[in-house]
C-alpha positions in Angstrom: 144.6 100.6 105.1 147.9 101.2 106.1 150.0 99.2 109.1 151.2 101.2 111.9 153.7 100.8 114.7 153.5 102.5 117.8 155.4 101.8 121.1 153.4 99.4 123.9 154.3 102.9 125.9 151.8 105.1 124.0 149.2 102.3 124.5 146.1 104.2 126.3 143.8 102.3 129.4 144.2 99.4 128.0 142.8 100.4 124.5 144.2 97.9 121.9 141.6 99.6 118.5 144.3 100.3 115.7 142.3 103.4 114.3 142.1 104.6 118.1 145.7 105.8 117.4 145.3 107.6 114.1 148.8 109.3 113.2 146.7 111.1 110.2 145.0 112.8 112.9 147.9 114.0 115.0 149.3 114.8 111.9 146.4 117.2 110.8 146.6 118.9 114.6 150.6 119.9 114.2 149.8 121.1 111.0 146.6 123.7 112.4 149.4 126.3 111.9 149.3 129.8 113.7 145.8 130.9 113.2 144.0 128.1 115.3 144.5 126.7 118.7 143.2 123.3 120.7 140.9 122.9 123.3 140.4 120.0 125.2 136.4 119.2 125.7 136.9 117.1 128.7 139.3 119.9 130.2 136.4 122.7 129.6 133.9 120.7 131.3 136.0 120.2 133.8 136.7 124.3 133.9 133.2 124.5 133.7 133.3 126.1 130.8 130.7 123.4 129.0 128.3 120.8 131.2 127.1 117.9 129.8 125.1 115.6 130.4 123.0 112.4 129.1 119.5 111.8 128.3 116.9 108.6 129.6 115.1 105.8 128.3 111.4 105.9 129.4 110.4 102.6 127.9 108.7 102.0 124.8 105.9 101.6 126.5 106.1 105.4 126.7 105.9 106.1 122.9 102.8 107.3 121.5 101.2 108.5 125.4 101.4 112.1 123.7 102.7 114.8 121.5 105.9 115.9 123.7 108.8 114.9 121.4 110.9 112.3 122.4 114.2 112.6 120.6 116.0 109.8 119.2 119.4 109.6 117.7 117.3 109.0 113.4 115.6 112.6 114.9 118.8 114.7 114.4 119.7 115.5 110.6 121.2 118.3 109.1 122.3 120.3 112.3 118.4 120.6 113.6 115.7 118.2 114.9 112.8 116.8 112.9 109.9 119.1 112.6 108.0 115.7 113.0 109.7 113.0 115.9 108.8 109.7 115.3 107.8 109.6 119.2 105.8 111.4 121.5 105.2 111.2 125.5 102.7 112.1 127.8 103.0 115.1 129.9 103.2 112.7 132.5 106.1 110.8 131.6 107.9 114.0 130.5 107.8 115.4 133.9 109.4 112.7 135.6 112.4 113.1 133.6 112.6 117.1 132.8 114.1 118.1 135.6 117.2 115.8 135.5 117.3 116.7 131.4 116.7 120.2 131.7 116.3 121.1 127.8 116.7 124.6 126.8 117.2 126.5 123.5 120.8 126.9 122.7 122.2 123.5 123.8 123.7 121.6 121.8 122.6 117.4 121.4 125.7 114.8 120.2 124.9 111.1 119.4 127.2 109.5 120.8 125.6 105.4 120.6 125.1 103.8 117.1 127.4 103.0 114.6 127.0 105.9 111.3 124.7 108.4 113.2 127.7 108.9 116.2 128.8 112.5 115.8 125.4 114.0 114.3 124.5 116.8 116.3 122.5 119.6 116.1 121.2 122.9 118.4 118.4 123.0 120.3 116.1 125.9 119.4 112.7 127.3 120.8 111.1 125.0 118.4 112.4 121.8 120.2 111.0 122.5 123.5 109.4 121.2 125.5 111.1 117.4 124.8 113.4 114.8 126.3 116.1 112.6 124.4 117.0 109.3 124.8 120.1 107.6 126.4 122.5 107.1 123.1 122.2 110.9 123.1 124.8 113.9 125.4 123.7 117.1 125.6 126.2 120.3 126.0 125.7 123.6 127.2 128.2 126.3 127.2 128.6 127.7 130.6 131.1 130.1 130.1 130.7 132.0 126.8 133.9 134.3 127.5 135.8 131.5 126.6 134.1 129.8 123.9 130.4 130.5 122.2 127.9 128.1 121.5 128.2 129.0 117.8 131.8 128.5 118.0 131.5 124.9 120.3 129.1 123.7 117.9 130.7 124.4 114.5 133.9 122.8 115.8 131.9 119.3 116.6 131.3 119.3 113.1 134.6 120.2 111.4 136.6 117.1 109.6 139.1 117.2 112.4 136.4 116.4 115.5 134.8 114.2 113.2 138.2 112.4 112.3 138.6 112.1 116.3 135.0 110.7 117.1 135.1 107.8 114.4 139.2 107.0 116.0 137.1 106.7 119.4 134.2 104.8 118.3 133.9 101.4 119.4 131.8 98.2 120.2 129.7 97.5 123.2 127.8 94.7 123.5 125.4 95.3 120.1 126.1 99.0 119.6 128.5 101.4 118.8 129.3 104.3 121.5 132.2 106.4 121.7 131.2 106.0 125.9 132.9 109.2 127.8 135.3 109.3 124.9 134.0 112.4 123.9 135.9 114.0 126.7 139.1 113.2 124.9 138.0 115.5 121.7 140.5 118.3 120.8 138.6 121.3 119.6 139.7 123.7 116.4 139.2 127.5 117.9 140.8 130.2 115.6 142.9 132.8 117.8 141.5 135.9 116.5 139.0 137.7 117.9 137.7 139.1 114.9 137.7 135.7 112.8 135.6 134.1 115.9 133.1 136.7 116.3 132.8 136.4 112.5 132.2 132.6 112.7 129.7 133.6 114.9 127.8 136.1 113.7 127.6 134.4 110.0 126.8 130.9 112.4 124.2 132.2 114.3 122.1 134.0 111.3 122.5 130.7 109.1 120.9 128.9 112.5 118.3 131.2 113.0 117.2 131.4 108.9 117.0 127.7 108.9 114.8 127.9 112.2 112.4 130.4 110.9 111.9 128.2 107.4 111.6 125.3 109.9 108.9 126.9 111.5 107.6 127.0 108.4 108.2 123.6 107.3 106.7 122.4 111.0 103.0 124.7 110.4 103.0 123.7 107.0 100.3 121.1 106.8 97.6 123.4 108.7 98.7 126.3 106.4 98.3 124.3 103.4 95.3 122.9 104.8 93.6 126.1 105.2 94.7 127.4 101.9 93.4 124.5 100.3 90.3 125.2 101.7 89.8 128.3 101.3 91.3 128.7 98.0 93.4 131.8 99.8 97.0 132.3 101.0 95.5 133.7 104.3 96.8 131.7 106.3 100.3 131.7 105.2 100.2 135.4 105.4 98.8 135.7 108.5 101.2 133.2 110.4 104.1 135.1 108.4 102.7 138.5 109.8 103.1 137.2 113.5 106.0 138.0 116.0 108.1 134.6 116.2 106.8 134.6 119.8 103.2 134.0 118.9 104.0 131.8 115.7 105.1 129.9 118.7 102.3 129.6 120.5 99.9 128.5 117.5 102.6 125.5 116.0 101.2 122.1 116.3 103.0 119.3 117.8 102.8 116.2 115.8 104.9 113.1 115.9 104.9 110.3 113.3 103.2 108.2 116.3 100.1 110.7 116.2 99.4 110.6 112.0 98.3 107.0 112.7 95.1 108.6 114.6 92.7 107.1 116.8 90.7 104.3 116.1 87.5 104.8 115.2 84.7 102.4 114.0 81.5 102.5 111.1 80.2 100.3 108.6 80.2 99.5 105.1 78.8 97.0 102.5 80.7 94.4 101.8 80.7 94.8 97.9 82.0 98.2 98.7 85.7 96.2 99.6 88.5 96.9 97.1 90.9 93.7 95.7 90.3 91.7 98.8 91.9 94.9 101.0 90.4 94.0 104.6 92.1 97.1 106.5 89.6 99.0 108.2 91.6 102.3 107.8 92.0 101.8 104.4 88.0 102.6 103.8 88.1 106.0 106.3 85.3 107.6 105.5 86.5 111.2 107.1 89.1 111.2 104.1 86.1 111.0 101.3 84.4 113.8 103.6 87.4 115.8 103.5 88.3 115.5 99.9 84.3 115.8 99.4 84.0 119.2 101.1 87.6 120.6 99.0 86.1 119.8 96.3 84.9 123.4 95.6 87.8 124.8 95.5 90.5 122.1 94.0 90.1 120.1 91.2 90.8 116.2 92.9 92.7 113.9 90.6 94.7 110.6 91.2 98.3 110.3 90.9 97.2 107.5 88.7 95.1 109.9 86.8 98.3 112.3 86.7 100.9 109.8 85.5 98.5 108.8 82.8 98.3 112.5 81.6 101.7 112.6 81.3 101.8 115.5 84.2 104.2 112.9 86.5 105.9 110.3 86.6 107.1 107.6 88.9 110.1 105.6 88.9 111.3 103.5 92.1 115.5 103.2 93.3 118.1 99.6 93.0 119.5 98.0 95.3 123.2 97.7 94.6 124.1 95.6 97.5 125.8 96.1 100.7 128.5 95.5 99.1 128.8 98.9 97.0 128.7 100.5 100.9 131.5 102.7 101.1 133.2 102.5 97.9 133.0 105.7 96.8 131.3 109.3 97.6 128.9 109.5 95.4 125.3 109.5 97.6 123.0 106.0 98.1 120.0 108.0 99.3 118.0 105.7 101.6 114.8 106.2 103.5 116.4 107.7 106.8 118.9 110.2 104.7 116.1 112.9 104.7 113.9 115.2 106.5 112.8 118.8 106.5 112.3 118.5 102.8 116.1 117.8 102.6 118.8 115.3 101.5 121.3 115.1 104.8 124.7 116.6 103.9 126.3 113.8 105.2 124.2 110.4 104.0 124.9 107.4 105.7 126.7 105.3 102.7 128.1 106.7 99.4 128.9 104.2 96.3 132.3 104.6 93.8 131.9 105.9 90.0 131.8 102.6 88.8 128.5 101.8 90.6 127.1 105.4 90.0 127.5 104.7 86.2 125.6 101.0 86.7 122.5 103.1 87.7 122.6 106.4 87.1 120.9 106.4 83.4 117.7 104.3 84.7 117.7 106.8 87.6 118.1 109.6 86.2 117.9 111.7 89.2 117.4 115.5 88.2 117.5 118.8 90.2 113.1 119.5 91.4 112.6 115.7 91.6 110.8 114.7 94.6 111.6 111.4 96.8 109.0 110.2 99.1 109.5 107.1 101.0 107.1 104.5 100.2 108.5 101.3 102.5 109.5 101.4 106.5 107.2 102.6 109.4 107.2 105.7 111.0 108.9 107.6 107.6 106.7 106.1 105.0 105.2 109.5 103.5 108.5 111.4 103.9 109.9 114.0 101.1 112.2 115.7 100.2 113.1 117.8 96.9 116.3 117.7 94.9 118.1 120.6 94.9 121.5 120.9 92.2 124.2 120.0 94.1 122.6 116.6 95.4 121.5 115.4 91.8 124.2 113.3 91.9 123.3 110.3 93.5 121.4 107.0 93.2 118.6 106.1 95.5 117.4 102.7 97.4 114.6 100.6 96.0 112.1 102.0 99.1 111.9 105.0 97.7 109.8 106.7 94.8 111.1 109.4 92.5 108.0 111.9 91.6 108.6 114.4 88.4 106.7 116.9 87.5 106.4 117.0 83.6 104.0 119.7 83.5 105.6 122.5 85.4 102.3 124.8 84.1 99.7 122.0 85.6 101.4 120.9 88.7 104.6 122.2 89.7 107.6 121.0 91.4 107.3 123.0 94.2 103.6 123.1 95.0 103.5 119.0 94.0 105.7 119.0 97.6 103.2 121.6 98.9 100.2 119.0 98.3 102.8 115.6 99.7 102.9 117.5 102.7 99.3 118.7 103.3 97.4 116.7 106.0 94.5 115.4 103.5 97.9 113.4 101.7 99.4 112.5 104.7 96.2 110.7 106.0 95.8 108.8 102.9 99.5 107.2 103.0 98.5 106.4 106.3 95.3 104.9 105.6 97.2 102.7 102.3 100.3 101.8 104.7 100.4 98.0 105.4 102.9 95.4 106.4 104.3 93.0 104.1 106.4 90.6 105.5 108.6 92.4 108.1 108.2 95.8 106.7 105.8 98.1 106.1 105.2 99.3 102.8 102.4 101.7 100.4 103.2 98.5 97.9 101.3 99.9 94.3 98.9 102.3 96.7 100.6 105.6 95.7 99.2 106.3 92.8 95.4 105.8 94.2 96.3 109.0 96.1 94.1 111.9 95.5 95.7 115.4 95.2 93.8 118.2 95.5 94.9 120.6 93.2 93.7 124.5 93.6 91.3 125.7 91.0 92.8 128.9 91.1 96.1 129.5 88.8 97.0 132.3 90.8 97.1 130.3 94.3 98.7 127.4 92.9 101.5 129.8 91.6 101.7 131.2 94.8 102.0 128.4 96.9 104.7 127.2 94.4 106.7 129.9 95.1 106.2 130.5 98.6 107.7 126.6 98.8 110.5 127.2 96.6 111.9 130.3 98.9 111.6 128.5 102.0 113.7 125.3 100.2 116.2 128.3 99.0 116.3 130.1 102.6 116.9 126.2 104.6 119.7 125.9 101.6 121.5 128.8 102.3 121.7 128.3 105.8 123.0 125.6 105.8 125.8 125.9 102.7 127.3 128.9 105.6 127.1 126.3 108.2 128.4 123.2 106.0 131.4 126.0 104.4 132.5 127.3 108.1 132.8 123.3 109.5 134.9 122.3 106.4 136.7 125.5 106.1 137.2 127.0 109.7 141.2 127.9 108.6 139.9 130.1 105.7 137.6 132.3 107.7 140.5 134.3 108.4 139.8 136.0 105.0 137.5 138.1 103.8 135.4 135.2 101.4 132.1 135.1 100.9 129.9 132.2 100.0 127.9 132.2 96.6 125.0 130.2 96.1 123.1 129.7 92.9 120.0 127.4 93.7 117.2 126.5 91.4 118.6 129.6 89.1 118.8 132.2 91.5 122.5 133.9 92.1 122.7 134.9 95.7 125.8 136.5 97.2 126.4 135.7 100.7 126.4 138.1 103.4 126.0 140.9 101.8 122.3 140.3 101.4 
C-alpha cells in the first residue's frame, strides 16, 4: 500500500480513513474520456430522479412466523435474490411494515452494512414479491426514467468504478461495517450516446429477464422433480413450461430455509430400532421411509454409500488454508455462503494467490460438472451448486463436499443436481443435520442418503438435459450482465459476447 499526501484542506466532515481519499479512483474518473459522463446519486435523489429508502428489523422473534421472505443481506448473490430465503414472516408481521417498504418489481436492493457483502445488489423481480428486507439493506427506485433507466442505474452500481467508490466509503461502526448515507456521494458511469445506452439496456434487460425465467425454474423445481419422480413422466415440467409467466406465478411455492425444518410431529418406535446411539427424533421420520416406500415403483432407491462403492460417485471434502491465505491472490476459496441458485457467485468473498492454489489444487482437483453441496452451517446445509468451466479454478473450504459423477450413463451430472434438489433429498439432510459443537453439521450422514433414481432411461435423460439448459440459460445471462459492468466503455462498439459452456458454442445476441 502506497503513502499519500493530501492537503488538511481537502479533508472531508471530519473524515480522517486514508482509502476514503483514493487518488486511483479520481484518477480512473478523469480518465472516463469522451464517451461517458458522471452522475451524482445523491444529486438524482435529490432531483428526484431515484428515491431511496431503507428496510426494518422485525425482531428475530419474527423469523420462521411464515413463508413471506424476509431478505437479508447473505439473500442477495449474483445480481438476484435466493429462490429459497433463509427467513420467512407471518402475514402479520409483513403488513406492519409493507407500507413504509413498499417492494415492487424493478427496484433495485444495495447492502450497504457488513463488511465483504457491502455493494451486492441485485433487482427485484415479480418473483421476490411479496417480501420485506432488513435494515443493513437501501432500496432504489428510479423515478424518472428520461434521465436514467433502471437497467442503466443498476449496471453502473456494479461497474469496478462504483465498486472502487463504495469500498473508499466503507467504514466501522460500532461491530459492523456500513458505508452509512455514503452512498449518496457515489459518482455514476453513464455513456453519452443514446444509442450505446439503449443498447446497454435492451441486452441488460433480456439477460435479467432469462435469468428470472430459469429462476423460476430453479424456485418450482423441487415439486416438479417431485412429481416427475413420481410419476415417472416429465408432465409436470411441461406443463409448468406451457403456462403464461403470469400463472407460473400463481402456482410457485414459497419456501424459506426456516420452513424445510417442518413441523414437529410425534410416533413411536422400538428401541432396538435406534441407529449408533443417534437419539434425534427427526432422524427416524417415518414420512421419509413412506415416501421413498411409495417411489419405489418407479425409481430404483440406492445410497450414496451404495453409489460411491459402485464407483458411480465419489466424494471428496475442501482444506482449510487459513485466514491467513485471505486475500492473497484471485484465485476463488469457495466457502459455504459463495453459492446459490445452483451457482458459484461471480464475486466470492475471499480469493487465495498461485502459490496457495498449487498447495491444494491436485488433492482438489476441482473439475467442470462437479457438484458442491454444503454439508456444515445451519440454514445452508443442503445447498448446491454445479461447476461450470470458467469457475474450475478454485479451491473450496473443508464444509463443503465435492460430488462426481463417474458414471455419466448411470447417474449423470446434471440429473445427480436434479435428485440434490428434489424435496424427498432435501428432507433427509434435514432429518441427518445436527449440531456439533457450535455448528451444525451432516458429520459422515451424506452418504446414508437415499436417491431415488428413475427406472426409466429415457426420463432420466430428460431430466438431465432439461437441468443442463436451465444452468446454460442462468450462465448466459449473467456473462452479458458481468461483461457490460466490467466493460461499460466498450459497448460503444458493435462486440458481441461468445460463450462456450459445457461444449456448446453460443453467439450472443444474435440468438
Amino acid at each position: 500500500m502506497k503513502a499519500t499526501v493530501i492537503s488538511s484542506a481537502d479533508i472531508k466532515d471530519n473524515i480522517l480513513i486514508p482509502k476514503y481519499y483514493n487518488n486511483k479512483i479520481e484518477s480512473s474518473m478523469s480518465q472516463l474520456g469522451d464517451n461517458l459522463r458522471l452522475l451524482n446519486l445523491g444529486q438524482l435523489i435529490d432531483d428526484g430522479v431515484i428515491s431511496v429508502c431503507s428496510g426494518d428489523e422485525p425482531g428475530k422473534m419474527a423469523y420462521g412466523t411464515g413463508d413471506i421472505p424476509f431478505v437479508r443481506t447473505s439473500d442477495i448473490s449474483n445480481w438476484e435474490i435466493k429462490t429459497i430465503p433463509k427467513q420467512g414472516v407471518s402475514e402479520t408481521i409483513y403488513q406492519q411494515y409493507a407500507a413504509k417498504e413498499d417492494v415492487q418489481p424493478g427496484d433495485i436492493l444495495l447492502v450497504k452494512d457488513g463488511t465483504y457483502l457491502i455493494g451486492t445488489s441485485c433487482i427485484v423481480t415479480p418473483l421476490d414479491t411479496p417480501m420485506l428486507f432488513q435494515s443493513h439493506i437501501v432500496k432504489f427506485r428510479v423515478e424518472d426514467p428520461s434521465v436514467v433507466t433502471t437497467e442503466m442505474f443498476f449496471i453502473a452500481l456494479n461497474t469496478p468504478l462504483v465498486q472502487q467508490q463504495i469500498r473508499a466509503f466503507q467504514f466501522t461502526a460500532d461491530i459492523i461495517d456500513t458505508i452509512g448515507t455514503r452512498y449518496r456521494e457515489i459518482m455514476l458511469p453513464i455513456p453519452i450516446d443514446v444509442d450505446t445506452r439503449k443498447r446497454i439496456e435492451v441486452i441488460v434487460g433480456d439477460a435479467l429477464k432469462k435469468r428470472m425465467h430459469a429462476r423460476t425454474i430453479v424456485k418450482q423445481f423441487p415439486v416438479l422433480i417431485e412429481k416427475a419422480l413420481q410419476e415417472g413422466s416429465m408432465r409436470a415440467f411441461r406443463e409448468f413450461d406451457n403456462l403464461p409467466f403470469d400463472a407460473q406465478m400463481n402456482q410457485l411455492v414459497s419456501d424459506t430455509s426456516t420452513l424445510e425444518f417442518g413441523q414437529g410431529s410425534k410416533y413411536a418406535m422400538r428401541s432396538d430400532a435406534i441407529v449408533d446411539n443417534i437419539f434425534i427424533p427427526k432422524y427416524y421420520d417415518p414420512m421419509i421411509n413412506e415416501d421413498l416406500d411409495t417411489l419405489a415403483e418407479t425409481c430404483d432407491l440406492v445410497t450414496i454409500a451404495e453409489l460411491v462403492e459402485d464407483g458411480v460417485l465419489s466424494l471428496a471434502s475442501g482444506d482449510e488454508p487459513g485466514k491467513m491465505a485471505y486475500g492473497t491472490g484471485t484465485i476463488p476459496f469457495v466457502r459455504t455462503s459463495d453459492f446459490a441458485n445452483w451457482e458459484i457467485k461471480h464475486d466470492p468473498k475471499q480469493g487465495v494467490s498461485e502459490q496457495i492454489y498449487n498447495a491444494y489444487a491436485t488433492k482438489e482437483d476441482v473439475q467442470a460438472e462437479d457438484i458442491l453441496l454444503v454439508r456444515d452451517g445451519t440454514y445452508l446445509i443442503g445447498n448446491t451448486c454445479i461447476i461450470t468451466p470458467e469457475k474450475s479454478k478454485m479451491l473450496y473450504r473443508g464444509g463443503l463436499i465435492k460430488i462426481r459423477a463417474l458414471d455419466q450413463k448411470r447417474v449423470s451430472s446434471f440429473l445427480l443436481l436434479a435428485l440434490l434438489n428434489s424435496y424427498i433429498v432435501k428432507r433427509q439432510i434435514r432429518s441427518k443435520q445436527f449440531t456439533r459443537d457450535v455448528i451444525d453439521t451432516l458429520g459422515n450422514r451424506f452418504p446414508e442418503i437415499v436417491l431415488p433414481i428413475p427406472k426409466n432411461k429415457t426420463l432420466r435423460d430428460e431430466i438431465a438435459e432439461y437441468v443442463r439448459n436451465i444452468i446454460i440459460d442462468r450462465i448466459m445471462g449473467k456473462d452479458d450482465i458481468e461483461a457490460f459492468a466490467f466493460g461499460i466503455s466498450w459497448l460503444a462498439h458493435d462486440e458481441v459476447p461468445i460463450y462456450d459452456t459445457f461444449g456448446l458454442h453460443i453467439m450472443g445476441a444474435e440468438e
